[in-house]
C-alpha positions as CSV (number, residue, x, y, z in Angstrom):
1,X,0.0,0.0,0.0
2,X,1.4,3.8,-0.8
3,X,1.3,5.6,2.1
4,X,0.0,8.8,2.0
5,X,1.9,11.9,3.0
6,X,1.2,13.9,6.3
7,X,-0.5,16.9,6.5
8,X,2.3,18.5,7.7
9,X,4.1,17.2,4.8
10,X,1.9,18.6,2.2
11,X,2.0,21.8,3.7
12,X,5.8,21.7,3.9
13,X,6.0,21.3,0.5
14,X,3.5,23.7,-0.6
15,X,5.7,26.5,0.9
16,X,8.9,24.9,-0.9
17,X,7.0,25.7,-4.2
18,X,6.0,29.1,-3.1
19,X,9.6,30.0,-2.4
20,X,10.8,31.9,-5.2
21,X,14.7,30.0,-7.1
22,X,17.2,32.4,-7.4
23,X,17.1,33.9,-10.9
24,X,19.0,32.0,-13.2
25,X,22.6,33.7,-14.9
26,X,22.0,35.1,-18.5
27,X,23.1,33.4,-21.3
28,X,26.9,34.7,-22.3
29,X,26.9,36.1,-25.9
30,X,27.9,34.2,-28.9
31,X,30.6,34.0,-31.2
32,X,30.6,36.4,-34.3
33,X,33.8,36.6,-35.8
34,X,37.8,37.1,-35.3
35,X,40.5,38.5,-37.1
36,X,44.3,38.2,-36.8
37,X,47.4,35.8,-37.1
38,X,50.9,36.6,-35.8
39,X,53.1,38.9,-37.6
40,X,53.8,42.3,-38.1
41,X,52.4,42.8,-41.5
42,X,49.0,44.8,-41.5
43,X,46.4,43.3,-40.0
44,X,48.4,41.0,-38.0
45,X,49.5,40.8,-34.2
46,X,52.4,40.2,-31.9
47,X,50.7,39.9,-28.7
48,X,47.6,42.3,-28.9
49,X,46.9,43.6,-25.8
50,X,44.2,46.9,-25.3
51,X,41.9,47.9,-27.1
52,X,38.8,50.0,-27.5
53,X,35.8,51.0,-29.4
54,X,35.4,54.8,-31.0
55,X,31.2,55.8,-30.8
56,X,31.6,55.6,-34.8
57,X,32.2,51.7,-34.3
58,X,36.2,51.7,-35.3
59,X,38.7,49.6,-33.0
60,X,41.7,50.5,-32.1
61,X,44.3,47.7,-31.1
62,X,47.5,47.9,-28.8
63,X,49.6,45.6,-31.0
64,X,52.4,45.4,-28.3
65,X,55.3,43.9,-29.5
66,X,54.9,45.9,-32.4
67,X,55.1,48.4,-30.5
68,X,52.1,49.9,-32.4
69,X,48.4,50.8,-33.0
70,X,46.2,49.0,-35.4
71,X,42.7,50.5,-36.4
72,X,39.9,48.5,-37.7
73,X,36.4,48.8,-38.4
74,X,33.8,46.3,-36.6
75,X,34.2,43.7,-39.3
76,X,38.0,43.7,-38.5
77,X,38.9,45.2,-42.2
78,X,42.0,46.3,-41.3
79,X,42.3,50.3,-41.7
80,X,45.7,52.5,-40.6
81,X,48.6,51.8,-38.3
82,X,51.3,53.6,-36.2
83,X,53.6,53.9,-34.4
84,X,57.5,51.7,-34.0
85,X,59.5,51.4,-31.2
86,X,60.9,53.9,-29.1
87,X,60.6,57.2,-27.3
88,X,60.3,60.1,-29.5
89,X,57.6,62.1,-30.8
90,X,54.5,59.2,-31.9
91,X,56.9,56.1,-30.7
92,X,56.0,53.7,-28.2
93,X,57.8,51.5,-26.5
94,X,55.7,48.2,-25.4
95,X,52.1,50.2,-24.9
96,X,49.3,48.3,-22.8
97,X,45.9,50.0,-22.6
98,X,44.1,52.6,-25.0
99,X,41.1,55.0,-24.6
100,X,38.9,57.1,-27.0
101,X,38.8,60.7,-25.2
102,X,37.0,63.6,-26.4
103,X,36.7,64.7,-30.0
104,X,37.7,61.0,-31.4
105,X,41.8,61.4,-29.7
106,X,43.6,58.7,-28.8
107,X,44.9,58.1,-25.4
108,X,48.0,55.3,-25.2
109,X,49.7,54.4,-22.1
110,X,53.3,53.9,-23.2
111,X,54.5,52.2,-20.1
112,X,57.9,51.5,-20.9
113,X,58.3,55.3,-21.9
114,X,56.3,56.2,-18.6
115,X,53.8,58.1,-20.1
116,X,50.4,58.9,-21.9
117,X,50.4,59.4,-25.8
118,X,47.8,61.3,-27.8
119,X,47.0,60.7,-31.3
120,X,43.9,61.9,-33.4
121,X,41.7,58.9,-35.0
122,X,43.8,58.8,-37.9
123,X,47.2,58.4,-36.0
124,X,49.4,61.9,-36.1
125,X,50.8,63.0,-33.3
126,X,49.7,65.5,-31.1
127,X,51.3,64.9,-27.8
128,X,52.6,63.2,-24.6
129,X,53.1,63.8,-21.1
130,X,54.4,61.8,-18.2
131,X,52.5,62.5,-14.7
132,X,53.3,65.6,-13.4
133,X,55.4,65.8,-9.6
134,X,58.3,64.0,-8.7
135,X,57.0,60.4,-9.2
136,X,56.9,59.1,-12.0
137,X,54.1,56.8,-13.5
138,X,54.1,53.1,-15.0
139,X,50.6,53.6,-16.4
140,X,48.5,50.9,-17.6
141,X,44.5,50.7,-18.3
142,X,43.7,54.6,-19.2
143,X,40.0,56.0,-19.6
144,X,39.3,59.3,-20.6
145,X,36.0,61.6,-18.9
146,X,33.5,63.3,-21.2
147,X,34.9,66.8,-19.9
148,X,38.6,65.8,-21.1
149,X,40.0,64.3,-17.3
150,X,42.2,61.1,-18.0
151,X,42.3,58.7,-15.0
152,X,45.4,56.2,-15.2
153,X,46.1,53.3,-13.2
154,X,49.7,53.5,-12.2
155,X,51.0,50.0,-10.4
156,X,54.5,50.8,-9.4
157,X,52.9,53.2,-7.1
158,X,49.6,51.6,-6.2
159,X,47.8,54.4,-7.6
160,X,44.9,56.1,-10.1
161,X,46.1,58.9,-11.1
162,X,43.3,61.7,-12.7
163,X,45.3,64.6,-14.8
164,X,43.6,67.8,-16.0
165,X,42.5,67.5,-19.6
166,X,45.5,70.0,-20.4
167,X,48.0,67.2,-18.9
168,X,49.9,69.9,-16.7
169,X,48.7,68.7,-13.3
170,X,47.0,66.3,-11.1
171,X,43.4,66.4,-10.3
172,X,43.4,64.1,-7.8
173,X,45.7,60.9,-6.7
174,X,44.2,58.1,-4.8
175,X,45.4,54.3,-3.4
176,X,44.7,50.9,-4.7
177,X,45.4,47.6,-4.2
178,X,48.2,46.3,-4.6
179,X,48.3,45.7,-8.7
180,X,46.1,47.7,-10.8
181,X,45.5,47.3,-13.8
182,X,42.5,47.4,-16.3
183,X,40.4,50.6,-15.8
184,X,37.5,51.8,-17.0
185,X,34.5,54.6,-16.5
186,X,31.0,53.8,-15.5
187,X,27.8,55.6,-17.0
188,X,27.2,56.0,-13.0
189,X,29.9,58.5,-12.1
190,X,32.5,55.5,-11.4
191,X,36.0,54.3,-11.7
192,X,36.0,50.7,-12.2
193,X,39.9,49.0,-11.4
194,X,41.1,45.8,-11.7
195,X,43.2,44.7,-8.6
196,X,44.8,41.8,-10.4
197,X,47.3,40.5,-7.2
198,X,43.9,41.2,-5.2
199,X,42.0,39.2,-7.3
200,X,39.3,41.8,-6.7
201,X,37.5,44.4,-8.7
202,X,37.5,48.2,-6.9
203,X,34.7,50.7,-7.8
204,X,35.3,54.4,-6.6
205,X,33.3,57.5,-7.6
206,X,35.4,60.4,-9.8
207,X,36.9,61.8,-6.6
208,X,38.8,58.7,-5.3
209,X,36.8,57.4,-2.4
210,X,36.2,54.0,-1.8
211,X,32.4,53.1,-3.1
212,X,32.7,48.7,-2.9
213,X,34.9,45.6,-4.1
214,X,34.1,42.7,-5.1
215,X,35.8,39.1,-6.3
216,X,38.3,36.8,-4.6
217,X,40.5,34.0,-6.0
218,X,39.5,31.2,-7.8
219,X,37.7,29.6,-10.8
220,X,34.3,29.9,-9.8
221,X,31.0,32.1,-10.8
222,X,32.6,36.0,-9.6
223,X,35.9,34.9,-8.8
224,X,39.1,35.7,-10.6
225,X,42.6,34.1,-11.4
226,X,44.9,36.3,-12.7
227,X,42.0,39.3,-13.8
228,X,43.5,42.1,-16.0
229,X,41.0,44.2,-18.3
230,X,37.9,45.6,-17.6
231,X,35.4,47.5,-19.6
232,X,32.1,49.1,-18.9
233,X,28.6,49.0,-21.0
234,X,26.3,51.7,-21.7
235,X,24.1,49.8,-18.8
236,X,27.2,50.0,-16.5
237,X,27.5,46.5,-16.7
238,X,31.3,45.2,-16.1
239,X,33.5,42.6,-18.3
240,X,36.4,41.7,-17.0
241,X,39.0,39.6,-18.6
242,X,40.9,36.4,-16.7
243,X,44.3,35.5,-18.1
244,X,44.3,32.4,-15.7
245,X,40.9,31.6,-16.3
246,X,40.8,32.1,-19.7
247,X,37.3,33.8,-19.6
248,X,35.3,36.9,-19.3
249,X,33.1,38.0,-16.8
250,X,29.8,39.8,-16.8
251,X,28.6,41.6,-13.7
252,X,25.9,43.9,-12.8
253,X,26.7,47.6,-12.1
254,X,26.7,46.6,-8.4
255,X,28.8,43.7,-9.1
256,X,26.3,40.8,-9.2
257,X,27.4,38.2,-11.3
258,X,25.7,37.3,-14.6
259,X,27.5,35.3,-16.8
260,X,30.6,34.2,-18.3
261,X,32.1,32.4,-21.2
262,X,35.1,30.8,-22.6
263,X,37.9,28.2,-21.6
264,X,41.7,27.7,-22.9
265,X,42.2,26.8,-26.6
266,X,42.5,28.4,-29.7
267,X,39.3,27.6,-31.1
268,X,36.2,30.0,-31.7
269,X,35.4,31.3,-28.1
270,X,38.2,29.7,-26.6
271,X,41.1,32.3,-25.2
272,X,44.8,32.2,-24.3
273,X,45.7,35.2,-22.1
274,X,42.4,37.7,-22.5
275,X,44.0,40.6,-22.1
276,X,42.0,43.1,-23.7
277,X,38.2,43.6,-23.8
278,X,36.0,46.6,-25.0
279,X,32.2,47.2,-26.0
280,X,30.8,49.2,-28.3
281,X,27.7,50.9,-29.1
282,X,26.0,48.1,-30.4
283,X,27.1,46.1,-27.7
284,X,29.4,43.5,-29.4
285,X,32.3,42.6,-26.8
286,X,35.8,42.5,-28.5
287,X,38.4,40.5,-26.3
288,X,42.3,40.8,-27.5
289,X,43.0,37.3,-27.4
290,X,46.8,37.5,-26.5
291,X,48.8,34.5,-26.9
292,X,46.6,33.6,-29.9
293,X,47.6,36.7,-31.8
294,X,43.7,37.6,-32.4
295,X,40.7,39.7,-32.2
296,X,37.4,37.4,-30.8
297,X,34.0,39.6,-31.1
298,X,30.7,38.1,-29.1
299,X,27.4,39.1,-29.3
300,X,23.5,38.5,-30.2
301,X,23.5,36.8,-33.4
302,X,20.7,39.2,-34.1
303,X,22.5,42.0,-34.5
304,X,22.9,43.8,-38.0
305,X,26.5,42.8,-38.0
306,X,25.7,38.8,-38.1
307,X,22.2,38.9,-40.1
308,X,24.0,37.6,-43.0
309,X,26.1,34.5,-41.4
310,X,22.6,33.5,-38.7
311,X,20.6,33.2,-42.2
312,X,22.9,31.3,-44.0
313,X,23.2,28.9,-41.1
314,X,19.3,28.9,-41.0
315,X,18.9,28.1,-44.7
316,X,20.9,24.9,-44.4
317,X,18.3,23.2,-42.1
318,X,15.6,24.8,-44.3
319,X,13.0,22.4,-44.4
């Protein structure tokens, strides 16, 4: 004979369904496309590091150990270059992180050289300055303020830096952990930093106070081995690049995780050293995929961009 549950038991499960399941992680974006192989010729990469987005769609590429700037458009049509190795005027010498600033320039931390290099969209020239006082600055991930302000992170002295659109002084200096790294600017007033030793993300407002952190080692959902990049949505929703993990991460403004894709390889999605990641308008993440010389782009296969390659795929299971 079945025996029949309790009352008690029917009314404990009748709560369990009346509990509401935490909500589940959004889907991680597909694969669109990539572009690059190792070399120096146009097009090509030796160890592509930063990179960002311009609002007209064009990417710009820190090709490092060319010791150069690539531009392409979204497609990854390869465009202009510039730069070669070395110190003087429009040189670089092993650049990390880029930023589009104000009126389409082009912000470049040159970190060997110890300084910030400006270029217009097309590459000339227009300037450079080291950070201004008596220490000097090992700058890596840059951004670049709607009024002109550039905020650097500066690891060798555990530091962002923010520097007066003219580049003659300091704005404001504030502490870190103990490596950062990637940088980026939130749509809410922020200043999102990569603490890679930490293994944390730090989220400040423009004035260098403290607002929340979040992350710890490991492999798991919001934790982080080895995180260097970071980029910001027009949502103020955070990526952040895992060189250990070989992933990205999506998070929520407030740091709440919501997905994540990839794993080590070389094939479509797959990542070796992400050290590089940027959105654009249209919100098509681009990852510099390091050690694999390339340029990955995810996204909703939707999107104007892939409407050609989703129906092709669609006609071959036409019925």
């Amino acid at each position: 004979m079945t025996r029949k549950p309790s009352p008690i038991a029917r009314c404990f499960v009748l709560l369990l369904a009346l509990v509401p399941l935490p909500a589940l992680a959004e889907a991680p974006p597909s694969f669109l496309r990539a572009w690059g192989t190792p070399g120096s010729a146009s097009g090509e990469f030796n160890f592509p590091i930063g990179l960002a987005v311009d609002p007209g769609g064009f990417v710009y590429v820190v090709d490092q150990f060319n010791h150069r700037i690539q531009k392409f458009d979204a497609t990854g049509s390869f465009l202009a270059t510039w730069g070669t190795q070395g110190s003087g005027d429009g040189q670089m010498n092993f650049p990390t992180f880029i930023a589009v600033g104000p009126a389409g320039k082009i912000y470049v931390s040159d970190t060997q050289n110890a300084r910030v290099v400006v270029f217009d969209s097309n590459g000339l020239f227009l300037r450079s300055y080291t950070a201004p006082g008596a220490e000097p600055m090992v700058p890596l991930g840059i951004a670049v303020d709607a009024d002109g302000f550039i905020y650097v992170a500066d690891p060798a002295n555990q530091r962002v830096i923010k520097v007066h659109p003219d580049g003659g002084s300091i704005a404001a200096t504030w502490p870190t952990g103990f490596f950062p790294a990637g940088l980026a600017l939130s749509p809410l007033g922020r200043v999102c930093v990569v603490n890679r030793d930490a293994s944390q993300v730090e989220v400040f407002d423009t004035a260098g106070t403290l607002l929340f952190r979040f992350g710890a080692f490991g492999s798991g959902d919001g934790e982080f081995d080895w995180p260097y990049a970071i980029a910001v949505d027009p949502q103020g929703n955070l990526y952040v690049c895992e060189r250990d993990n070989s992933r990205v991460q999506k998070f929520s403004a407030e740091g709440t995780f919501l997905t994540k894709w990839g794993s080590p390889g070389s094939g479509n999605g797959q990542f070796n050293f992400p050290d590089g990641v940027a959105v654009g308008a249209a919100g098509q993440v681009f990852v510099a995929d390091r050690l694999n010389h390339r340029i990955q782009v995810f996204g909703d296969l939707a999107t104007p961009a892939a409407i050609s390659t989703w129906g092709r795929v669609k006609a071959l299971y036409r019925d």
